[in-house]
N, C-alpha and C positions, 0 to 999 in steps of 0.2 A: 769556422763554418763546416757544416757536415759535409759529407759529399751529398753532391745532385744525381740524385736519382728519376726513375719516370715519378710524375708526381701521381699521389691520392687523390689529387684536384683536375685528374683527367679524365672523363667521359667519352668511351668509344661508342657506338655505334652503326649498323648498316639497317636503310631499308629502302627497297625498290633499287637495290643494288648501287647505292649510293652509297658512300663511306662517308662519316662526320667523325669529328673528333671536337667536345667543349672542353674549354678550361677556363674554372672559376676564379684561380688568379688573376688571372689576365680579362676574362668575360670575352677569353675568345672564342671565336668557333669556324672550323675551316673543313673544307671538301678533302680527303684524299684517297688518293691512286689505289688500289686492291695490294700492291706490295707494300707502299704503305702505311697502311689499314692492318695487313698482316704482322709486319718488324713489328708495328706498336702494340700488338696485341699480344707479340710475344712478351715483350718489355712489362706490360701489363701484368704477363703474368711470373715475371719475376728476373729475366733476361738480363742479360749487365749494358750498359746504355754505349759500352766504349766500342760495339760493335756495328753498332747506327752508321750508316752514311752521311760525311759532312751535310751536303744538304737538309736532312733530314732531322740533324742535330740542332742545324742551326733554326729551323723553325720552331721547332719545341723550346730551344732557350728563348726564341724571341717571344714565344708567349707562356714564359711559365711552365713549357710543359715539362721540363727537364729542371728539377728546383731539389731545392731543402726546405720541405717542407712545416719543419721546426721552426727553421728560421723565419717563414713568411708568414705563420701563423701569430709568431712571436712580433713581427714587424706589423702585424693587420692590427693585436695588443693595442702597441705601443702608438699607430696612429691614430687609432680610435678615442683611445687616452687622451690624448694629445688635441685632439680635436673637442673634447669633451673641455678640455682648461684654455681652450683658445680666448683672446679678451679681442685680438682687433677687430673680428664682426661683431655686430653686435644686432640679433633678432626679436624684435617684440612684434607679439598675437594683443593687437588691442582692440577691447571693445568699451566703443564708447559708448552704448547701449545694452542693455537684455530688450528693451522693448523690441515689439516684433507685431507684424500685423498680419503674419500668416497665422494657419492652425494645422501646423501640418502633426501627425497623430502620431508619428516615429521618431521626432524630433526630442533631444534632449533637452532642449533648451525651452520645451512645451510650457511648462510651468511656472518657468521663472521672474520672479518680482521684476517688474518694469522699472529700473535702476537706469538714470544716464548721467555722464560725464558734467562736473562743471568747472568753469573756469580754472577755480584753483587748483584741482584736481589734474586738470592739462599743462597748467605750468608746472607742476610737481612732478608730473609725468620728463619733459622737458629738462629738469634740473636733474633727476634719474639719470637721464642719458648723458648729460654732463658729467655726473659722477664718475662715468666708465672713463677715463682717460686713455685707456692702452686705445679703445676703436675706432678704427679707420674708416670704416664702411656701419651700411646699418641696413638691414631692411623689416620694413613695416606689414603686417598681414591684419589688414582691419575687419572685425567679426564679431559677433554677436548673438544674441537676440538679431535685431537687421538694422547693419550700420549704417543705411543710408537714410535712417531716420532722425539719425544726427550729423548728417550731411556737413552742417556749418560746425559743429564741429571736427571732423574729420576736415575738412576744409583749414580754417582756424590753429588744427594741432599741427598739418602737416605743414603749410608754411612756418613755424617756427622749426622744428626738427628740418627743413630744407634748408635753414638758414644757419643751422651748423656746421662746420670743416669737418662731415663725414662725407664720402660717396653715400648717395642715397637713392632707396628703389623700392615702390610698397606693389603688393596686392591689397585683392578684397574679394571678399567671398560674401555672396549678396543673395537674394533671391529675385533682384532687377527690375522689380516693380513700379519702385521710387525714382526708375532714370527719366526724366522727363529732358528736353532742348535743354534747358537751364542749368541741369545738372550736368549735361553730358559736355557741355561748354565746357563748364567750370572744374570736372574732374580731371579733363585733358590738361591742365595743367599744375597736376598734384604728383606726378612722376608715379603715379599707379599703373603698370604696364601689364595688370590682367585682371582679369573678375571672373571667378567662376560662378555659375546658375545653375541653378535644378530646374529640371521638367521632366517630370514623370510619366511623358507620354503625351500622346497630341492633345488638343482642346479639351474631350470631354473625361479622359481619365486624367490627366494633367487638375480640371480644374475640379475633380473630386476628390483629390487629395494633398494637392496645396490650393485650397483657397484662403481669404481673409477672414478674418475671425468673426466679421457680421457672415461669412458664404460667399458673399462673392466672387466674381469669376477672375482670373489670372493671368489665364494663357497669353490671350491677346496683347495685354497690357505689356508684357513680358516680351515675343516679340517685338513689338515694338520698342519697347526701350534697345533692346539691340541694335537693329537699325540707327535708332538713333546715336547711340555710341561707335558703329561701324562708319557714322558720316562725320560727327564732331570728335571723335577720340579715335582715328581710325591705325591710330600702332600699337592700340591696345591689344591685346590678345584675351580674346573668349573662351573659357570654355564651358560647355553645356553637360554636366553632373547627371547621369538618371539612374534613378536609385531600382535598381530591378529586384522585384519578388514575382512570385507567384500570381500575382493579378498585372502585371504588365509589361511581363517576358515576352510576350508574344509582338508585343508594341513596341521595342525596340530599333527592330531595322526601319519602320515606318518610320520613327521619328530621327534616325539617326539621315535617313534620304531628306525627308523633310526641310533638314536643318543644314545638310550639305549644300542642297540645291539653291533654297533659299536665300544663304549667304554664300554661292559659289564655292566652298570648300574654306572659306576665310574664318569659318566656328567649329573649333573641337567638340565634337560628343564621345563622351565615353561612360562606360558601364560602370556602377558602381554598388557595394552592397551592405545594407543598412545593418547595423547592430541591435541587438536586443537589449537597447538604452532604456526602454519604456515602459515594457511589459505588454503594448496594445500593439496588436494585431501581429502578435510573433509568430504565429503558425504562419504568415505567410511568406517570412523569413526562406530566402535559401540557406539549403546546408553548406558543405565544405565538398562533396561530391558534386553538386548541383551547381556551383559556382564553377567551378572545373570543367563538366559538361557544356556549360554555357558560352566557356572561352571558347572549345573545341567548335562544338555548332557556328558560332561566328567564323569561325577561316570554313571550313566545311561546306559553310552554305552561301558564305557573303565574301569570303578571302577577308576579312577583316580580323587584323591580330593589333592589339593591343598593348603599349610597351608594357605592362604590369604582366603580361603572361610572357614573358623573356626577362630571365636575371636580370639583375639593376646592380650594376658593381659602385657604391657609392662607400662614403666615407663621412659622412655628413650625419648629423645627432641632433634630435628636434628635444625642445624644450624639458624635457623628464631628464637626459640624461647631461644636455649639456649648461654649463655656469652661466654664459653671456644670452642667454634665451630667456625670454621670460613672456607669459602671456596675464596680461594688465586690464581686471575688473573695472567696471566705472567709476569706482570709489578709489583706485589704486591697489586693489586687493590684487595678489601675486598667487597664481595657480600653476602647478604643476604639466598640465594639460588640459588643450582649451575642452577636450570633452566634461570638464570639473567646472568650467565657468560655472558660477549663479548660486552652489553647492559650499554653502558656508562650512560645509565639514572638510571642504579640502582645502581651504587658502591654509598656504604656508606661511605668510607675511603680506609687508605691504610698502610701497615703494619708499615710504618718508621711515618704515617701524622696522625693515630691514623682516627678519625671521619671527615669527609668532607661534609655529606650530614646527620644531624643530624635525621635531622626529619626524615628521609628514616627509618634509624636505629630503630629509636623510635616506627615509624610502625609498623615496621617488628617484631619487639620485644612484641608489646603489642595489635595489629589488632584482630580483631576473635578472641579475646580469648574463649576457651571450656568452661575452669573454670568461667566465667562471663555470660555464655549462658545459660539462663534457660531450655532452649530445648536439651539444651546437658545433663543438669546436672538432670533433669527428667526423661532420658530415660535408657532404660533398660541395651543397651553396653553400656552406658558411661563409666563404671569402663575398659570394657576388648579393648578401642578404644581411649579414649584419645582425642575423640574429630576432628580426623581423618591430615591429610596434613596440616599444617598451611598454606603453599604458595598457594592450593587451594582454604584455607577458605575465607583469603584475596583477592584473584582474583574474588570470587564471591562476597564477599561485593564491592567491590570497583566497581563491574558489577551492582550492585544494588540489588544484588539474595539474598537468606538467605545466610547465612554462612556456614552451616551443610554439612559437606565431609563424609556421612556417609557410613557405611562398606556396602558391596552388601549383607551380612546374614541378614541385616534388614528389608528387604525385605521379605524375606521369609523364614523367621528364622525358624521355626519348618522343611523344607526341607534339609535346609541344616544341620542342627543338625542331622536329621535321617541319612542323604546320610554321616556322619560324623564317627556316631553306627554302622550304616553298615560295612563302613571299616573300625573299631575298631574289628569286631566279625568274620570276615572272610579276611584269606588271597587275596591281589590283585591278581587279575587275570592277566593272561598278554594281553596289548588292541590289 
């Protein structure tokens, strides 16, 4: 191993006469002293490390900030890798539906033939997982069109897959319509421990843009099904999805009180922000500045920060890059990423046919890679981002763009690191 020097993956900063010091190896980030703040800046800029004060030394080794750089980029490599051929988890994105009984106008899934799951199709699914021998564990993410339209089945598949020798643990991403007493009974005991929901806003911008595909209204029905699952499913964990553009930025903090107050603080809301999947109503799309401004305005106005505007030092590979992932068509068809469901030009295969579309596969598997990307493996998140969405990276290659899906703190990484300290040092206020 080379010697350890200060590392590249150090981030100094002062403001309001604070001193911060992040490091992306580690996804530390600590207060220090004006000497310091000073020794490391000297270090910074080129100093020999053996002059450090033990103490001083010994913090930096404890988080990386004294490293060999080579090595732990070479070791980020090799886990990545490693994680990508892993076989004892094992994750399926299932949808046992496209049907869907919203109309929501951003959605990808807008158009898709109304295809569901049958029988054979869930025992094949089932023998799938038996196939996998090396997994130990498993977890299920039920989605769709809107899986709670096939309720009994989700019902139906997940008692068999519970009744295999895996650990096993599902979500569902719904748009919460369909929970009625009956269901909410009965999902508590499917080992579903969250459901995420969209609301776009309170009642009347909410039910102008998700409604049911006769128009009908939403909102209501929707809280209430929450309640209802906070009474009969109540370790489930919620969160509430709001897709912010231009027509209801401003309705944010309303609905995020709204929804605190409502369920006592017991239902996550957080921001999220829609792709131009569709082609309808893109203008009113935010940009990649405007998403940025918007995290800032939240701690600024409300104290509200968001774990997506602070690195995520994770290690973890969603379906495109890694082998034991797979997201499963009603028919058993095998896609890439669930944003491809419905989209017969992207199934790679299919769970009984194995590979049908090799090259797709081959793609999707080895397109953009971070780890091959100089610009990625240069920069300063690369250890606490990973190089960001692969299905983005790929869409912008294949668009002709860079490849780089980079996090919005890159931008203006000393802001949000501050607005981070902040509410680290002081209770949130309420917005």
């Amino acid at each position: 191993m080379a010697e350890n020097r200060f590392s590249r993956f150090n981030h100094l900063f002062s403001r309001e006469n604070v001193n911060l010091l992040y490091n992306s190896l580690s996804n530390a980030f600590v207060a220090l002293d004006k000497e310091s703040f000073d020794l490391l800046s000297k270090l910074h800029a080129g100093d020999d490390t053996s002059t450090l004060p033990e103490d001083i030394k010994g913090m930096l080794l404890k988080i990386k900030g004294i490293a060999d750089d080579e090595f732990e980029v070479n070791k980020i490599k090799y886990v990545t890798r490693s994680t990508r051929f892993d076989h004892s988890h094992l994750a399926l994105t299932i949808n046992p539906t496209l049907v869907c009984n919203f109309a929501c106008p951003y959605c990808f899934e807008y158009d898709h033939n109304g295809k569901t799951m049958t029988t054979e199709t869930e025992d094949r699914i089932v023998d799938f997982v038996k196939s996998h021998s090396e997994a130990k564990s498993m977890r299920i993410t039920w989605f769709g069109g809107e899986p709670l339209i096939a309720f009994d089945r989700i019902e139906s598949l997940s008692k068999k897959l519970m009744s295999l020798d895996l650990e096993y643990d599902a979500g569902i991403i719904s748009n919460g319509y369909l929970v009625n007493e009956d269901v909410a009974k009965r999902i508590s005991h499917l080992h579903i421990t969250s459901m995420q929901i969209t609301l776009d806003g309170l009642k009347e911008r909410h039910d102008s843009r998700r409604c049911l595909k006769n128009g009908g209204a939403t909102f209501d029905r929707i809280i209430s099904s929450m309640k209802l699952l906070r009474e009969f499913a109540p370790d489930m964990r919620i969160g509430i999805r709001v897709n912010i553009d231009h027509e209801n930025d401003q309705e944010f903090i309303t609905l995020y009180k709204f929804i605190t107050e409502e369920f006592d603080g017991k239902v996550s809301v957080f921001p999220a922000f829609t792709g131009d999947s569709t082609e309808k109503g893109t203008c009113n799309l935010y940009n990649r500045n405007e998403r940025r401004e918007f995290a800032i305005k939240m701690f600024n106005e409300h104290g509200l920060v968001f774990d997506s505007f602070y690195p995520q030092s994770f290690r973890m590979e969603c379906a495109i890059r890694k082998r034991a992932t797979y997201v499963i068509g009603p028919e058993g068809e095998l896609y890439g990423c669930w944003n491809d469901v419905g989209n017969p030009s992207r199934v790679y295969g299919n769970i009984s046919e194995n590979l049908t579309n090799e090259s797709l596969f081959i793609s999707y598997k080895t397109k953009a890679d971070p780890l091959e990307d100089p610009n990625c493996l240069q920069c300063l998140l690369f250890p606490a981002c990973n190089g960001g969405c692969p299905y983005e990276r790929i869409k912008r290659l294949e668009r002709g763009d860079p490849p780089a899906d980079c996090p919005l703190i890159k931008d203006n990484i000393d802001s949000h690191l501050w607005n981070h300290y902040l509410c680290r040092q002081k209770p949130i206020p309420n917005p």
